[in-house]
PyMOL Python script that loads the backbone (N, CA, C, O; Angstrom):
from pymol import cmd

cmd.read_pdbstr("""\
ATOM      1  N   UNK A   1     150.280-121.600 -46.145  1.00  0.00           N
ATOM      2  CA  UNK A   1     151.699-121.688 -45.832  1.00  0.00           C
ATOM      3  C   UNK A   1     152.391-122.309 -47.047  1.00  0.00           C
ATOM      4  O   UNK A   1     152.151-123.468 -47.383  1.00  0.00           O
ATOM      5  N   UNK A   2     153.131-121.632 -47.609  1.00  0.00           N
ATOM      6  CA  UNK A   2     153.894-122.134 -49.012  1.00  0.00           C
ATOM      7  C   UNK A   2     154.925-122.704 -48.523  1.00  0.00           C
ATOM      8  O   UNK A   2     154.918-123.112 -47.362  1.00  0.00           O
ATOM      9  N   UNK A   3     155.904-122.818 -49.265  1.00  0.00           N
ATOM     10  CA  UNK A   3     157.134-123.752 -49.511  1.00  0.00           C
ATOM     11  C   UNK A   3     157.680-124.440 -48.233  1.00  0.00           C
ATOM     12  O   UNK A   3     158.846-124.231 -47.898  1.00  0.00           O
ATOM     13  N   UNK A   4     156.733-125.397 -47.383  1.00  0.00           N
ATOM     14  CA  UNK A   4     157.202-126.054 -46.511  1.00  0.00           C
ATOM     15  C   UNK A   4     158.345-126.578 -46.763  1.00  0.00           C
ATOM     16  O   UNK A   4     159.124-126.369 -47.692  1.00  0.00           O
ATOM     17  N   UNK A   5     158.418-127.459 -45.644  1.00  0.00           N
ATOM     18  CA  UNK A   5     159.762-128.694 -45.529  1.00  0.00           C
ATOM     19  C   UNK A   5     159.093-129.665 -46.529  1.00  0.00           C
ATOM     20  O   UNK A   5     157.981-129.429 -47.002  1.00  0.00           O
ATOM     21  N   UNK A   6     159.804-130.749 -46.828  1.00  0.00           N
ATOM     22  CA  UNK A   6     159.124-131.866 -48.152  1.00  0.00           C
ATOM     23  C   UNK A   6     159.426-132.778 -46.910  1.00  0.00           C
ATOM     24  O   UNK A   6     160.557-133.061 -46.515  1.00  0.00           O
ATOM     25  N   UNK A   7     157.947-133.299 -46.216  1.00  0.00           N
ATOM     26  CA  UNK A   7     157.950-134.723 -45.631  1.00  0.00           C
ATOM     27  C   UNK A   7     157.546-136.031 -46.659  1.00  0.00           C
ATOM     28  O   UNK A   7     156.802-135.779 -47.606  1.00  0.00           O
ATOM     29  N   UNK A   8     157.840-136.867 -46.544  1.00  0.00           N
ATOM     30  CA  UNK A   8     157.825-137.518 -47.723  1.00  0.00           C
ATOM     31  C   UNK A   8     156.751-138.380 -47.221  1.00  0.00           C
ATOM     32  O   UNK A   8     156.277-139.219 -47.987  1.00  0.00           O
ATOM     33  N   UNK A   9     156.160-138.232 -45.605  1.00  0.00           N
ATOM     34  CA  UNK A   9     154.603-138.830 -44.940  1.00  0.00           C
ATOM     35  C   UNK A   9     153.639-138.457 -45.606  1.00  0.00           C
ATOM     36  O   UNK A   9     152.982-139.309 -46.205  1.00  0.00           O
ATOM     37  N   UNK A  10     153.397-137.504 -45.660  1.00  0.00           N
ATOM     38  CA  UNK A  10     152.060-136.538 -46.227  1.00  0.00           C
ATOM     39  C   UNK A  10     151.824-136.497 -47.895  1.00  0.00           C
ATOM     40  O   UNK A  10     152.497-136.866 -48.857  1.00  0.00           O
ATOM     41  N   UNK A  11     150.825-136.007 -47.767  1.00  0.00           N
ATOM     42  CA  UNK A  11     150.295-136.311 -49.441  1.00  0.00           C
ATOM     43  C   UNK A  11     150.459-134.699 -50.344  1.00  0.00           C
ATOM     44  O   UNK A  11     149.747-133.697 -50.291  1.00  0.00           O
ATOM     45  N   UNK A  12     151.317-134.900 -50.896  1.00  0.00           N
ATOM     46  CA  UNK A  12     151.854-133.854 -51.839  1.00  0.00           C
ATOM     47  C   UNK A  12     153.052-133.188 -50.886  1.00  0.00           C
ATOM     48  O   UNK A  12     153.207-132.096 -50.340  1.00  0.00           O
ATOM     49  N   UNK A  13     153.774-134.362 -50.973  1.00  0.00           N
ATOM     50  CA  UNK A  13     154.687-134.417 -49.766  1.00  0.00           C
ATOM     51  C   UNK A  13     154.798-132.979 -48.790  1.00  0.00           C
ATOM     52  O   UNK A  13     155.861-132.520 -48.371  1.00  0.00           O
ATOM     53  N   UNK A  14     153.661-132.494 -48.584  1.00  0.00           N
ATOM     54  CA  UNK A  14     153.747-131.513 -47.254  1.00  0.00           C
ATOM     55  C   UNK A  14     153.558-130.226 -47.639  1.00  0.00           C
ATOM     56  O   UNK A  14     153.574-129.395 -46.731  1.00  0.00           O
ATOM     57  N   UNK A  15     153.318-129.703 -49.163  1.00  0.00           N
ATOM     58  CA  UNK A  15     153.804-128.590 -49.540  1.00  0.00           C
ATOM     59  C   UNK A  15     152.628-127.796 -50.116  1.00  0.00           C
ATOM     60  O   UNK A  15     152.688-126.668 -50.605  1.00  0.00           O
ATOM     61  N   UNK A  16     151.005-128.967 -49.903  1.00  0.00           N
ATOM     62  CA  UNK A  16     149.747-127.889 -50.092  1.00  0.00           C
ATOM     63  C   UNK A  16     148.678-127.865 -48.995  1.00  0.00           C
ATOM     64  O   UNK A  16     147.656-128.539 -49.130  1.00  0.00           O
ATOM     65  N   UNK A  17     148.893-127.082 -47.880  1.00  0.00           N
ATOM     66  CA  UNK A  17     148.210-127.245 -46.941  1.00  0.00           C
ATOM     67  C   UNK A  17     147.081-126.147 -46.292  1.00  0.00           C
ATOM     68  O   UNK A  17     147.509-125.005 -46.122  1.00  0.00           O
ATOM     69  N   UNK A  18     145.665-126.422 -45.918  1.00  0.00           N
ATOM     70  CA  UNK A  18     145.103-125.532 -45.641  1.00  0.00           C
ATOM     71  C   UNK A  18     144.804-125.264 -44.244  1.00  0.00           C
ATOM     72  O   UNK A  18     143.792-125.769 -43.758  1.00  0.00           O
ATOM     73  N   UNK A  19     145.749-124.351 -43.373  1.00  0.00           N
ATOM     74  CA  UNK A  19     145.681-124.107 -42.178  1.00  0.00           C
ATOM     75  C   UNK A  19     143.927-124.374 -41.447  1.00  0.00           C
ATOM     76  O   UNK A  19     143.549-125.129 -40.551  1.00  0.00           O
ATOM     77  N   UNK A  20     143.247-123.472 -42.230  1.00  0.00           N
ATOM     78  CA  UNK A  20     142.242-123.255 -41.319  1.00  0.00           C
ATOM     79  C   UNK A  20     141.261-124.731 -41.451  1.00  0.00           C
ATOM     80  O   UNK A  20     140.297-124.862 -40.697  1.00  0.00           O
ATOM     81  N   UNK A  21     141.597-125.782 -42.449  1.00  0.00           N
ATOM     82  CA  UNK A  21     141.072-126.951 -42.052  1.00  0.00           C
ATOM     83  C   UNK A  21     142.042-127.822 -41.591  1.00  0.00           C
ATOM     84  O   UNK A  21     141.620-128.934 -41.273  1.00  0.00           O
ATOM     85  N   UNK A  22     143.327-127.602 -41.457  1.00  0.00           N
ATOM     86  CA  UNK A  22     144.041-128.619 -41.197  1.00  0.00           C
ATOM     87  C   UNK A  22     144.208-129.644 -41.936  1.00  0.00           C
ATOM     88  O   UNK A  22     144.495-130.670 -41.320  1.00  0.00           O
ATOM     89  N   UNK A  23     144.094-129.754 -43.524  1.00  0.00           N
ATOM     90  CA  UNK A  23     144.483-130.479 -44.367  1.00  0.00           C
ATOM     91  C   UNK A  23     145.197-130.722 -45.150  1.00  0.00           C
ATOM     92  O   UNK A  23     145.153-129.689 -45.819  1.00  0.00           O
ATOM     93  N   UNK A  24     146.008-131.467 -45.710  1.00  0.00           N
ATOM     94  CA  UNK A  24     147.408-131.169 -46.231  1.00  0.00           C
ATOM     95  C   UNK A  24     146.360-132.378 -47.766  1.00  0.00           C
ATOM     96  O   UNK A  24     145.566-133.284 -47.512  1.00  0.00           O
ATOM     97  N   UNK A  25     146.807-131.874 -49.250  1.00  0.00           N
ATOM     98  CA  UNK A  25     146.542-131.700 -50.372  1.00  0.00           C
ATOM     99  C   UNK A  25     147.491-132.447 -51.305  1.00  0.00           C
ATOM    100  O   UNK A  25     148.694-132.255 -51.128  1.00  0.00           O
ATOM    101  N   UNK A  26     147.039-133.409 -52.434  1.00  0.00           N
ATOM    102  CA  UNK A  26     147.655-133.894 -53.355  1.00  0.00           C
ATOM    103  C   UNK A  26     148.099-132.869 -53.986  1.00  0.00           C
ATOM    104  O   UNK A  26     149.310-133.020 -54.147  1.00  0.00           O
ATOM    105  N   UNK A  27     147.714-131.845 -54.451  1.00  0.00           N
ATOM    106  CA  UNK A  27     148.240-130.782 -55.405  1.00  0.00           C
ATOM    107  C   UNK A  27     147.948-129.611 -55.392  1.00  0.00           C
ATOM    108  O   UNK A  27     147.022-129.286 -54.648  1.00  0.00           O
ATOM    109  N   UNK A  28     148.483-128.786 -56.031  1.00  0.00           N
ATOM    110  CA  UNK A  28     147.682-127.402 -56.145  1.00  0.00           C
ATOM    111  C   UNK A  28     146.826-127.382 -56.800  1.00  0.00           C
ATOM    112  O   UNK A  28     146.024-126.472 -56.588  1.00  0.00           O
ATOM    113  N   UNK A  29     146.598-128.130 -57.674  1.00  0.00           N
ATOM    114  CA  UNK A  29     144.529-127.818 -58.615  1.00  0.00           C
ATOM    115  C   UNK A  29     143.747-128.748 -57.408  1.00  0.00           C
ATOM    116  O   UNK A  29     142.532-128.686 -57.595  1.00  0.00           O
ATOM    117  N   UNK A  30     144.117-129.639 -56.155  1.00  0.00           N
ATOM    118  CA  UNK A  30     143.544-130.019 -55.387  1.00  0.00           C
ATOM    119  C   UNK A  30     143.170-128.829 -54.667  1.00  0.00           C
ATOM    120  O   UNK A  30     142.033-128.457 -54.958  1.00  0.00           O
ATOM    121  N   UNK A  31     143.614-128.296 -54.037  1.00  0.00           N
ATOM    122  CA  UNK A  31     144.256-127.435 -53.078  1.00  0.00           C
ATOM    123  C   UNK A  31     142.915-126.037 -53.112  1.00  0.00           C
ATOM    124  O   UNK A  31     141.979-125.655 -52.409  1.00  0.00           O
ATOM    125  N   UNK A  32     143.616-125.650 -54.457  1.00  0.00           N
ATOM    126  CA  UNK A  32     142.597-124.314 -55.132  1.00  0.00           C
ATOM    127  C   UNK A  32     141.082-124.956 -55.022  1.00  0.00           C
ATOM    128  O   UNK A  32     140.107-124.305 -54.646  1.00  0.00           O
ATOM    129  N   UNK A  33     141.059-125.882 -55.283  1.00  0.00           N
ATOM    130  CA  UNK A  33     139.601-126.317 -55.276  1.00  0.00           C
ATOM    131  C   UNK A  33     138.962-126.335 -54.207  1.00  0.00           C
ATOM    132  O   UNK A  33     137.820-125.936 -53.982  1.00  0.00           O
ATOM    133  N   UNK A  34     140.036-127.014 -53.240  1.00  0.00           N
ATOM    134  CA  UNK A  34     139.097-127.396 -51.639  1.00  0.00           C
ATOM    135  C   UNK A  34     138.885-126.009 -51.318  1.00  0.00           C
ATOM    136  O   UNK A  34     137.859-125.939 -50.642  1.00  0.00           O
ATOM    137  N   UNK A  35     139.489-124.670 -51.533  1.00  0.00           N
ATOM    138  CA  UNK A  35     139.021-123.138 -51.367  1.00  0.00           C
ATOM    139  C   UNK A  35     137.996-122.948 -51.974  1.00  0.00           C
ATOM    140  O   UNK A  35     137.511-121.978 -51.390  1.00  0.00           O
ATOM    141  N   UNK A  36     137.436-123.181 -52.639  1.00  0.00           N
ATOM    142  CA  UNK A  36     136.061-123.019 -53.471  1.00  0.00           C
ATOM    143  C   UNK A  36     134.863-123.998 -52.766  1.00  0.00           C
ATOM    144  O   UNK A  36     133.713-123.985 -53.205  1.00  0.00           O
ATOM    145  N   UNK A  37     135.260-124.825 -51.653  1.00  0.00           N
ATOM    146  CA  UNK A  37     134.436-125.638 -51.881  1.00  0.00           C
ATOM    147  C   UNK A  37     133.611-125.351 -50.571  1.00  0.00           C
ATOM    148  O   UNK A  37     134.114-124.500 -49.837  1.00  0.00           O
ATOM    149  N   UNK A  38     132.499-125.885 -50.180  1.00  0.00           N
ATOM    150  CA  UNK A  38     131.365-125.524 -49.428  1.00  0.00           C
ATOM    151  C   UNK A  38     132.095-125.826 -47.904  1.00  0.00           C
ATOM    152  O   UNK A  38     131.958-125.016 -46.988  1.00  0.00           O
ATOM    153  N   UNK A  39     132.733-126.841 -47.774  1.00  0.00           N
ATOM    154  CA  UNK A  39     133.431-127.509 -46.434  1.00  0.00           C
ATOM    155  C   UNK A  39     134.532-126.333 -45.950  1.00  0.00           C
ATOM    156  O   UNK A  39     134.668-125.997 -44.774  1.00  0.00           O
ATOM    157  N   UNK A  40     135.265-125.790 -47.037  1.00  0.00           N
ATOM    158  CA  UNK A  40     136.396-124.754 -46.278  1.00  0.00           C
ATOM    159  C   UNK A  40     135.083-123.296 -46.152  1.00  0.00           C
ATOM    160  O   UNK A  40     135.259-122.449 -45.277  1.00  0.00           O
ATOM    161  N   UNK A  41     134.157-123.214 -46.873  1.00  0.00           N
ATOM    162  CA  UNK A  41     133.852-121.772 -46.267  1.00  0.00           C
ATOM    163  C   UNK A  41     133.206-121.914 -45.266  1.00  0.00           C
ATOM    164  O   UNK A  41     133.406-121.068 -44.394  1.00  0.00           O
ATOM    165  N   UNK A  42     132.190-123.010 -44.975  1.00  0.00           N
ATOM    166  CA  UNK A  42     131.877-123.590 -43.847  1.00  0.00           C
ATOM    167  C   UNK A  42     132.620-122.925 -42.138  1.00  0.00           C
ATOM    168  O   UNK A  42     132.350-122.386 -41.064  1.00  0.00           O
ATOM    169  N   UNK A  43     133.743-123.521 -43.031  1.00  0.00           N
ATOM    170  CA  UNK A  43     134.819-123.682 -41.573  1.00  0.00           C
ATOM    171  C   UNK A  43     135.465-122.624 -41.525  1.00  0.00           C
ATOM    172  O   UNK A  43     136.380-122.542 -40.705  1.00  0.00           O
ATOM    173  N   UNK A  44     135.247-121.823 -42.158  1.00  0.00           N
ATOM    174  CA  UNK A  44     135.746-120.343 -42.219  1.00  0.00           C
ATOM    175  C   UNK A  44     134.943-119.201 -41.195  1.00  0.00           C
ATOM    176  O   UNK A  44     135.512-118.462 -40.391  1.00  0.00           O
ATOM    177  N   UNK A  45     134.129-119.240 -41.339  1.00  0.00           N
ATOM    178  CA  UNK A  45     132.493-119.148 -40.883  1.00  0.00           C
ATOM    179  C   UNK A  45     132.717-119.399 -39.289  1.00  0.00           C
ATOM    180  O   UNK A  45     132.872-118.522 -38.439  1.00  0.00           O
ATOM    181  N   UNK A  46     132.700-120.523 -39.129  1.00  0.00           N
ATOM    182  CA  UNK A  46     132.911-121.307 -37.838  1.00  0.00           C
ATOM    183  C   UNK A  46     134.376-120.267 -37.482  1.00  0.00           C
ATOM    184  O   UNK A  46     134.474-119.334 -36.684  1.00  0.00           O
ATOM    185  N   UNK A  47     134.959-120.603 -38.014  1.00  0.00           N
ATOM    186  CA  UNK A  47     136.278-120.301 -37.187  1.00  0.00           C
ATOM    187  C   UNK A  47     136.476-118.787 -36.639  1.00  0.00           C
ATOM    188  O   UNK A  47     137.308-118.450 -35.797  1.00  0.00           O
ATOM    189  N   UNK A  48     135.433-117.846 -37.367  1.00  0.00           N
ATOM    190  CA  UNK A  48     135.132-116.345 -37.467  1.00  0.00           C
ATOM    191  C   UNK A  48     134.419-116.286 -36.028  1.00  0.00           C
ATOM    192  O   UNK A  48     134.948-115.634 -35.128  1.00  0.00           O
ATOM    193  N   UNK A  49     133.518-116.800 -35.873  1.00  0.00           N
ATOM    194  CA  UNK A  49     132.834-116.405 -34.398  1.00  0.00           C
ATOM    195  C   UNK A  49     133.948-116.854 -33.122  1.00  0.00           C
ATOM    196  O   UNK A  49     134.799-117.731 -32.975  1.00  0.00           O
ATOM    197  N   UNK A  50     133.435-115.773 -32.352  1.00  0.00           N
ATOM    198  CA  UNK A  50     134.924-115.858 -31.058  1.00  0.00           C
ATOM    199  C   UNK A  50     134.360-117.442 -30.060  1.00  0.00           C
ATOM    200  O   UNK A  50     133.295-117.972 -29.743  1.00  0.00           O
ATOM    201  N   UNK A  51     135.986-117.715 -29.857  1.00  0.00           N
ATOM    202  CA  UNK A  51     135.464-118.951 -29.212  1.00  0.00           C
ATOM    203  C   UNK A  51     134.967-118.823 -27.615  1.00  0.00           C
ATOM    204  O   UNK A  51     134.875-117.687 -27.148  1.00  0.00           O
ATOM    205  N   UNK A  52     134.708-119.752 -26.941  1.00  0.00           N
ATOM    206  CA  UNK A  52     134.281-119.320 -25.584  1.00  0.00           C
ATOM    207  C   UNK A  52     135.508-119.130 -24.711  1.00  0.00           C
ATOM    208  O   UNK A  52     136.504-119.825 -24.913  1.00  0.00           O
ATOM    209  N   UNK A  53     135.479-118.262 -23.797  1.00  0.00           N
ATOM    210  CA  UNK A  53     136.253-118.058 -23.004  1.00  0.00           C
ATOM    211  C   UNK A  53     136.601-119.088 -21.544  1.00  0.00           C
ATOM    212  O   UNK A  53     135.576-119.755 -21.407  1.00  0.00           O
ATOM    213  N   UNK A  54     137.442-119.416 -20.606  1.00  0.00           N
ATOM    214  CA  UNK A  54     137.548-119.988 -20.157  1.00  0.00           C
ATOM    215  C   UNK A  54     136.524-120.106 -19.019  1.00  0.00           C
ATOM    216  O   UNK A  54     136.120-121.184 -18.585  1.00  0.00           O
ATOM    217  N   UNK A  55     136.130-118.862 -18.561  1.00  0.00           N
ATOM    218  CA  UNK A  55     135.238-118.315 -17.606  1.00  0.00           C
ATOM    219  C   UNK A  55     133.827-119.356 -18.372  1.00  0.00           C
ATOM    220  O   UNK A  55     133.184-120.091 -17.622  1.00  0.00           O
ATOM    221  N   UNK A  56     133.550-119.302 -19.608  1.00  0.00           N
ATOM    222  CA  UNK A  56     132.151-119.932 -20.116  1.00  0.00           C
ATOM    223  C   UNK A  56     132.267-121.316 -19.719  1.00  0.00           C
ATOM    224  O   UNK A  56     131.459-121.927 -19.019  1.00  0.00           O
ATOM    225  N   UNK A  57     133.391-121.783 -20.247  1.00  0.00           N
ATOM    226  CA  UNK A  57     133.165-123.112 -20.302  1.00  0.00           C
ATOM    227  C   UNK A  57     133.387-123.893 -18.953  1.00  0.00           C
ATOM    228  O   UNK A  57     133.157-125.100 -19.022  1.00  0.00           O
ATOM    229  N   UNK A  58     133.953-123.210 -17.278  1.00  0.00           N
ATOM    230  CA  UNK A  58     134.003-123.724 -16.267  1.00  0.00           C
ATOM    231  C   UNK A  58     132.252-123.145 -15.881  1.00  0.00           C
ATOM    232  O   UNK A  58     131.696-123.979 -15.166  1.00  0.00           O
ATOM    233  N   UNK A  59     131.332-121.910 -16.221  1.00  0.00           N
ATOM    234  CA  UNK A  59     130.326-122.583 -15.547  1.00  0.00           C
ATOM    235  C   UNK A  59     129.705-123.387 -16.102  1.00  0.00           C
ATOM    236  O   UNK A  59     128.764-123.961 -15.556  1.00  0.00           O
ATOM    237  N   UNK A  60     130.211-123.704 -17.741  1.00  0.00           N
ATOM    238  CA  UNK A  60     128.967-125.138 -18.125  1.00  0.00           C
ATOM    239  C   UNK A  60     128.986-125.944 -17.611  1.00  0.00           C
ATOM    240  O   UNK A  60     127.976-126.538 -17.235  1.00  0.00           O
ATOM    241  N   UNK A  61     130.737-126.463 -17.276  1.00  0.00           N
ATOM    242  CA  UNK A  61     130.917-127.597 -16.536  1.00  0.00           C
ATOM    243  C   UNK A  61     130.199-127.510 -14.559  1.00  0.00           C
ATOM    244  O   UNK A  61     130.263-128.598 -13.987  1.00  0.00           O
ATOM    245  N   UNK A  62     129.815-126.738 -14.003  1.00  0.00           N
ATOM    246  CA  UNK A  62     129.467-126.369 -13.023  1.00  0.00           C
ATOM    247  C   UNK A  62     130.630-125.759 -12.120  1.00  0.00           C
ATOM    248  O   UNK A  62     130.347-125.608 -10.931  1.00  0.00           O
ATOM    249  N   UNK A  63     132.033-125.355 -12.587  1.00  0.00           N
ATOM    250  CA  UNK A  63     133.010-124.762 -11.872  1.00  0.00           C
ATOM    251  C   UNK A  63     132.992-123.572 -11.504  1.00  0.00           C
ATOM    252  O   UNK A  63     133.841-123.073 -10.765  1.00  0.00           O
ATOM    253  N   UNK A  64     131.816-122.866 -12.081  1.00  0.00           N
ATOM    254  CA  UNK A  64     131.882-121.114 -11.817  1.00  0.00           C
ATOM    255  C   UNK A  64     131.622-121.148 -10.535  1.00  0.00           C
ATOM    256  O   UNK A  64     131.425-122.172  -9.881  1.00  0.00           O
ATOM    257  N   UNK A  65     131.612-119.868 -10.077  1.00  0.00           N
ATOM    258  CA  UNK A  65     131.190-119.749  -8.945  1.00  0.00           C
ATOM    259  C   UNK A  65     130.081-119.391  -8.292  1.00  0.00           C
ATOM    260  O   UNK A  65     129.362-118.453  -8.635  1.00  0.00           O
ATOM    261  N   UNK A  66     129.875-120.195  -7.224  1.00  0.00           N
ATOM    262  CA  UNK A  66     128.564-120.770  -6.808  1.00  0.00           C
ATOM    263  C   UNK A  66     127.677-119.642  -6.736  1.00  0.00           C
ATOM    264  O   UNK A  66     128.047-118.500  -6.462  1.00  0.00           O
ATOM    265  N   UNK A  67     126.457-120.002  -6.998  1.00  0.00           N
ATOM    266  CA  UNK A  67     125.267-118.953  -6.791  1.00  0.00           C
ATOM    267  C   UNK A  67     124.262-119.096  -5.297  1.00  0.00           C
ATOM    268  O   UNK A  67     123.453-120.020  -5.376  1.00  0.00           O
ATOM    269  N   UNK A  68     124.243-118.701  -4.640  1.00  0.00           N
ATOM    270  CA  UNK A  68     123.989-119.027  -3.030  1.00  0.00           C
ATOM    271  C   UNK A  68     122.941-117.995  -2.923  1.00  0.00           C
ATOM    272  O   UNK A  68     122.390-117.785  -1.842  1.00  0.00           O
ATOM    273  N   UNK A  69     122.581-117.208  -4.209  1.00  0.00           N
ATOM    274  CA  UNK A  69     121.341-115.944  -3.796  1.00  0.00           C
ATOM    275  C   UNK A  69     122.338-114.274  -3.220  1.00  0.00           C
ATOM    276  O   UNK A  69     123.464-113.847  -2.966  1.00  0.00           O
ATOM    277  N   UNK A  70     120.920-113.900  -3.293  1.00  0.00           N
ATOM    278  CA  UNK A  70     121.570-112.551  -2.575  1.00  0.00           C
ATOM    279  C   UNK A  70     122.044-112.241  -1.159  1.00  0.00           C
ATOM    280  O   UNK A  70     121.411-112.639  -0.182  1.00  0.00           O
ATOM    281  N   UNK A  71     123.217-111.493  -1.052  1.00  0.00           N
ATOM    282  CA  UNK A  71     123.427-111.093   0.084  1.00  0.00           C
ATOM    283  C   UNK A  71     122.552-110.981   1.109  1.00  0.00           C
ATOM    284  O   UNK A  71     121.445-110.484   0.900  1.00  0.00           O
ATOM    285  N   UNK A  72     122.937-111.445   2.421  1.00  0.00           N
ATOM    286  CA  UNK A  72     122.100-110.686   3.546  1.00  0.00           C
ATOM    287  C   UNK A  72     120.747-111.048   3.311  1.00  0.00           C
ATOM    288  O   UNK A  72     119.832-110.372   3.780  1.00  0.00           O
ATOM    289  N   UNK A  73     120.520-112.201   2.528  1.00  0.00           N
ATOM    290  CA  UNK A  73     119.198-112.226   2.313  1.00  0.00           C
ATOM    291  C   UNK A  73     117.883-113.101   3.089  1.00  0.00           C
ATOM    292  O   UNK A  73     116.871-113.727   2.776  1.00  0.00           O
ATOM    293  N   UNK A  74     118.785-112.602   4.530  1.00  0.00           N
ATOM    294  CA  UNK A  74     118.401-113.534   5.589  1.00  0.00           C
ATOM    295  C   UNK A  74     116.393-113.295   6.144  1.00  0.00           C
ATOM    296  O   UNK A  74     115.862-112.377   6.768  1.00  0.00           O
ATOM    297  N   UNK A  75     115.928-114.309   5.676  1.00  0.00           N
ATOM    298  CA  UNK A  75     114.133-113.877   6.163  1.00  0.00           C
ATOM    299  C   UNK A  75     114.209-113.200   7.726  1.00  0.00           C
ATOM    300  O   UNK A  75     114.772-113.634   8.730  1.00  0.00           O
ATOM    301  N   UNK A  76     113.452-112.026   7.531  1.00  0.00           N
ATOM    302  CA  UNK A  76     113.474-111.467   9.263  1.00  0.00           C
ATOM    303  C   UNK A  76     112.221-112.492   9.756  1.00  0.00           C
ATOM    304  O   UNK A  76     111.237-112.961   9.186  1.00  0.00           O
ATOM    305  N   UNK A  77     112.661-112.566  10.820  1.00  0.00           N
ATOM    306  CA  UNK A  77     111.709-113.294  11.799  1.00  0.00           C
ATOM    307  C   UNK A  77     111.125-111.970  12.801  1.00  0.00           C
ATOM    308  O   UNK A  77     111.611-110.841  12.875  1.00  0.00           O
ATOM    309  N   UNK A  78     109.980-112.493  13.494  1.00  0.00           N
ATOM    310  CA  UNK A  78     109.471-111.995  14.691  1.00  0.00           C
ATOM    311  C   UNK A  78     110.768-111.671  15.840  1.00  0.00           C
ATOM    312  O   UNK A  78     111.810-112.306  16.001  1.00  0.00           O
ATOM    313  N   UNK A  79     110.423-110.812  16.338  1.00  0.00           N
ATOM    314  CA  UNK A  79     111.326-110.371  17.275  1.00  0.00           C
ATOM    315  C   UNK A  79     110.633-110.155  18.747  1.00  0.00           C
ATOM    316  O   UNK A  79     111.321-110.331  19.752  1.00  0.00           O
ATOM    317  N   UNK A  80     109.235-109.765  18.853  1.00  0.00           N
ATOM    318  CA  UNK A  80     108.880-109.149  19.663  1.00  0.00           C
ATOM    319  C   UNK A  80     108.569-110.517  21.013  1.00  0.00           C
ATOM    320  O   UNK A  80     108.809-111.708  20.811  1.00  0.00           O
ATOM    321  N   UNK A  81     108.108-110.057  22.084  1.00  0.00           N
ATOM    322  CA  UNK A  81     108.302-111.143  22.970  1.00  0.00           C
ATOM    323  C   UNK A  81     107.219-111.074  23.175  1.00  0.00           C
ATOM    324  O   UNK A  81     106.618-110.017  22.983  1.00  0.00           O
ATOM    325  N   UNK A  82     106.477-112.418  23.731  1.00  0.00           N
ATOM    326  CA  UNK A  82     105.374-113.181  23.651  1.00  0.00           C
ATOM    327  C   UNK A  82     105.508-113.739  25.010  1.00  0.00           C
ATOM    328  O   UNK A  82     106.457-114.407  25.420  1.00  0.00           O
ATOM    329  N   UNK A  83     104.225-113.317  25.803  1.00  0.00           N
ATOM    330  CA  UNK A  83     103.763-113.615  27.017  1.00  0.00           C
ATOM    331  C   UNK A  83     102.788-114.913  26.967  1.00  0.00           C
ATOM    332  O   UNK A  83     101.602-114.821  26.650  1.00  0.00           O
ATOM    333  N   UNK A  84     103.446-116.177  27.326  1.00  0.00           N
ATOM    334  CA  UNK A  84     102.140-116.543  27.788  1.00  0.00           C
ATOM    335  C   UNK A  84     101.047-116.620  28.776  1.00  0.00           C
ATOM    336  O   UNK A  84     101.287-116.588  29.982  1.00  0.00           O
ATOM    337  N   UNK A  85      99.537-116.748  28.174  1.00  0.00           N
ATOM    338  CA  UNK A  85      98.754-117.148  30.189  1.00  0.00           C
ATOM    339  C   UNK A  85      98.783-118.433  30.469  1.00  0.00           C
ATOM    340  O   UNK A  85      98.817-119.460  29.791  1.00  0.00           O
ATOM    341  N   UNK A  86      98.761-118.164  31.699  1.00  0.00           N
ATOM    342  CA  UNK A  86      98.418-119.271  32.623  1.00  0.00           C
ATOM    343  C   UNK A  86      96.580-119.266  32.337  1.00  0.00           C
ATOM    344  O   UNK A  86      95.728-118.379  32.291  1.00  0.00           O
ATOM    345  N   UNK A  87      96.573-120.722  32.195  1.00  0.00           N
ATOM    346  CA  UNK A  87      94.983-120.727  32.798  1.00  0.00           C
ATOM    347  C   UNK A  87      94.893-121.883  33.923  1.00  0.00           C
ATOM    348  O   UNK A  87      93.833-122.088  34.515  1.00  0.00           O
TER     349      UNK A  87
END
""", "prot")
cmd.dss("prot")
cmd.show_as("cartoon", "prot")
cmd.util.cbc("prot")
cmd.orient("prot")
């Protein structure tokens, strides 16, 4: 992002910043460099693979929805009728 606003907080008052690390830069030979450097391709890398979706991260937390087995998956029992004797 080039020719920001000039905050006079930030270091190179606001005007060398690298989005995808979120770092704002003393200069432009700072700047050009941190692009060369192992930490921004790193995070380049990282930032390339898709993030998780909302659906992932409620069943990590255990919010998905519940797993109870299969349908109908009721054990058959005996049905037939049973006489007892007398002795």
């Amino acid at each position: 992002i080039k020719h920001q606003e000039i905050d006079t907080d930030l270091p190179g008052l606001g005007q060398h910043y690298c989005v995808s690390c979120a770092r704002h830069f003393i200069s432009d030979n700072h700047y050009t460099e941190h692009l060369k450097s192992k930490l921004h391709k790193r995070r380049l890398k990282k930032l390339e693979d898709e993030p998780y979706t909302q659906e992932e991260a409620d069943r990590a937390a255990g919010l998905g929805k519940p797993d109870n087995g299969k349908r109908g998956g009721r054990i058959s029992t005996v049905t037939q009728d049973v006489t007892m004797e007398e002795s």
